[in-house]
C-alpha positions as a printed Julia matrix, in Angstrom:
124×3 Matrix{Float64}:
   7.97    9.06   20.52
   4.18    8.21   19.74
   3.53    7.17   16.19
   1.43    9.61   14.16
  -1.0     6.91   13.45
  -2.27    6.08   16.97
  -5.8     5.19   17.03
  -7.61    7.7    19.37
 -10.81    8.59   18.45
  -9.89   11.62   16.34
  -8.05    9.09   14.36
 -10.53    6.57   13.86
 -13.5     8.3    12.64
 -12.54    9.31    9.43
  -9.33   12.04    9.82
  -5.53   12.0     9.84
  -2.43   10.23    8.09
  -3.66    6.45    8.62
  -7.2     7.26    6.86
  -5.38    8.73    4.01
  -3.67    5.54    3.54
  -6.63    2.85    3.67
  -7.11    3.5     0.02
  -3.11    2.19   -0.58
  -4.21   -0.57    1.54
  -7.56   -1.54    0.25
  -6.05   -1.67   -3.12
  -3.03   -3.38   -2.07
  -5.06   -5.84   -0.4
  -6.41   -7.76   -3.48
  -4.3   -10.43   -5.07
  -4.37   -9.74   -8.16
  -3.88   -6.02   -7.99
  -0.95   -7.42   -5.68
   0.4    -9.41   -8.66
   0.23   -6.01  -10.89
   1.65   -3.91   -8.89
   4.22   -6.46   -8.21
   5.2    -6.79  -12.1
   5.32   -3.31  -12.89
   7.41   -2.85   -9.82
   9.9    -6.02  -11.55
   9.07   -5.02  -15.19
   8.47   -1.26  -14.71
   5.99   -0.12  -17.72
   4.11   -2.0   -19.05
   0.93   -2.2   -21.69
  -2.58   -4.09  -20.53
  -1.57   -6.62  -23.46
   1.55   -7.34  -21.7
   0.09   -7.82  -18.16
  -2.58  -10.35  -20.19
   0.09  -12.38  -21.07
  -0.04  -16.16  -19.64
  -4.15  -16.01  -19.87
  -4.94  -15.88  -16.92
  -7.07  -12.71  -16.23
  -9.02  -11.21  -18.99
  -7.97   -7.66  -20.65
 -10.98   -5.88  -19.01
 -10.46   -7.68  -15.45
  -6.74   -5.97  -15.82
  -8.48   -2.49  -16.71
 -10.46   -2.82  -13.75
  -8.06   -3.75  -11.19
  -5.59   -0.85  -12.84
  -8.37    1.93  -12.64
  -8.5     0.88   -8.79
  -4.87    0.93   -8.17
  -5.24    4.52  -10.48
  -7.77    5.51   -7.63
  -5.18    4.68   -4.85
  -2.83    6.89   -6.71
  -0.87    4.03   -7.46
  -0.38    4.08  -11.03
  -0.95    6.61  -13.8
  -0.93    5.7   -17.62
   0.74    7.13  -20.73
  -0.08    6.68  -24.17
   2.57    5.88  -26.19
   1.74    5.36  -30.0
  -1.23    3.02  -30.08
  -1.1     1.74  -26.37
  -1.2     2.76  -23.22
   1.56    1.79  -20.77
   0.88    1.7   -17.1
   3.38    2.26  -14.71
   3.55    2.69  -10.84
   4.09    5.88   -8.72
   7.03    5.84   -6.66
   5.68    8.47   -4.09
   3.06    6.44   -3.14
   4.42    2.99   -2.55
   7.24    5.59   -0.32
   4.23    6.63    1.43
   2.76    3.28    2.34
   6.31    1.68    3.1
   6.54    4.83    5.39
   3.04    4.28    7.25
   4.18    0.66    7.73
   7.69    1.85    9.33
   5.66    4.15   11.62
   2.93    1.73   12.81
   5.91   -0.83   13.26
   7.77    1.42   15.18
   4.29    2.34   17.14
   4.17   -1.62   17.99
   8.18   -2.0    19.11
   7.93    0.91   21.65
   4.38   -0.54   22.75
   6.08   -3.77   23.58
   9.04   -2.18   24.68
   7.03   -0.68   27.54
   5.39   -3.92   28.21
   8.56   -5.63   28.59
  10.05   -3.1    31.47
   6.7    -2.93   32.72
   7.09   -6.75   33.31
  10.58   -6.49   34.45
   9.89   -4.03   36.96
   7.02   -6.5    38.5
   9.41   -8.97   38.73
  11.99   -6.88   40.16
   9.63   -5.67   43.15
């Protein structure tokens, strides 16, 4: 069955499924956006104060790296009283799990053909 995300040409210049998810990815692919996403995952809501905590990264580096993950429709926020809390979107992690699943399974029938390509070399 060929993956939806094959790269043809169509694919690669700009259109289709695996362009809609290089925003997940880009955000996904800095560290400490990596490290937020991974404690509201563990934590679940949670206010910029609280993702401060331990002094690391300053409040306004955490409002930056939230607004990109916001961009990647990754989070949303909700005030609540005096704060906002910052949580992630379920739908969109899915989606990204789900375009890793498909590429994988792109890559295991790829190498399955390899490997009875191989076999049938041998066998001739």
């Amino acid at each position: 069955m060929p993956s939806r995300f094959a790269m043809t040409p169509s694919r690669s210049s700009g259109s289709g499924p695996l362009s809609a998810a290089a925003p997940i990815f880009a955000a996904l692919g800095d560290r400490t956006r990596l490290q937020i996403v991974a404690r509201l995952c563990g934590e679940g809501p949670l206010s910029i104060v609280r993702l401060t905590e331990g002094g690391y990264i300053s409040r306004q580096a955490v409002t930056k790296h939230l607004r990109a993950l916001e961009r990647a429709g990754l989070t949303r926020s909700n005030r609540v009283g005096r704060e906002r809390l910052w949580e992630l979107k379920a739908r969109r992690l899915a989606e990204a799990r789900r375009y890793l699943e498909e590429i994988s399974a792109g890559w295991d029938a790829a190498i399955d053909r390899l490997r009875a390509r191989v076999e049938s070399v041998d066998d001739g």
